[in-house]
C-alpha positions as CSV (number, residue, x, y, z in Angstrom):
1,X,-19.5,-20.7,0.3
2,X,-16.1,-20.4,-1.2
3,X,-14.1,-17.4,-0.3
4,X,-13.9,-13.8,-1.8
5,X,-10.4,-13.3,-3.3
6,X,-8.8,-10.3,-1.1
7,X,-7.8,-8.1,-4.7
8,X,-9.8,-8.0,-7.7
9,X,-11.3,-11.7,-8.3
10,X,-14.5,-12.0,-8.6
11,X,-15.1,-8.7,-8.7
12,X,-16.5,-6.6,-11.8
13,X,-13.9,-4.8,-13.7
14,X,-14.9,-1.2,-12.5
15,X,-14.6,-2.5,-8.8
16,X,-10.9,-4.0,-9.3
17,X,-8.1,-2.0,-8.2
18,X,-5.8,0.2,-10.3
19,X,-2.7,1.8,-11.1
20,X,-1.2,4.9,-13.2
21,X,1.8,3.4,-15.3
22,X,4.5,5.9,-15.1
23,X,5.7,5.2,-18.7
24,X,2.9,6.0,-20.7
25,X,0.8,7.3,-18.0
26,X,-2.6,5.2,-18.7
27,X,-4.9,3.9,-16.1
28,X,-4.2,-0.5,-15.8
29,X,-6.5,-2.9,-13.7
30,X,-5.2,-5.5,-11.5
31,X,-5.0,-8.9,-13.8
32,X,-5.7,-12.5,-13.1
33,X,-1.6,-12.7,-13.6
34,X,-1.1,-9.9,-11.4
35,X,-2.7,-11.9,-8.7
36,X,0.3,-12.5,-6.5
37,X,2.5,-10.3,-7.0
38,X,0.3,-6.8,-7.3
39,X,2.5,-5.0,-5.1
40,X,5.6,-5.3,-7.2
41,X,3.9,-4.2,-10.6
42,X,4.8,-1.2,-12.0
43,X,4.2,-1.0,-15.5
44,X,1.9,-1.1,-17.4
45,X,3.0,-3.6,-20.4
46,X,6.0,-5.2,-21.5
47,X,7.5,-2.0,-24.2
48,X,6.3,0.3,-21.0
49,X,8.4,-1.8,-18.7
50,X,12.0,-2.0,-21.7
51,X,11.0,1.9,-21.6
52,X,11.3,2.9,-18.1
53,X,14.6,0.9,-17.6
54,X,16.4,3.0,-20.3
């Protein structure tokens, strides 16, 4: 049996961990991109992220 992936693969979307962006303020669920670097996202989306650096 292969392993369980420690953050949110192969888990449903509900169950997946999530953050607030501080931009815009929305909920976001951790992303197959995300995967190895989690703990340095902040934003939500690319225009959130050119946001919060001004």
């Amino acid at each position: 049996m292969p392993d369980r992936k420690p953050m949110g693969g192969g888990k449903k979307p509900s169950e997946r961990p999530h953050k607030i962006c501080p931009v815009c303020g929305r909920p976001f669920a951790w992303r197959k991109k995300w995967e190895r670097d989690w703990d340095s996202v902040i934003y939500c989306s690319d225009k959130c992220r050119m946001q919060g650096k001004k």
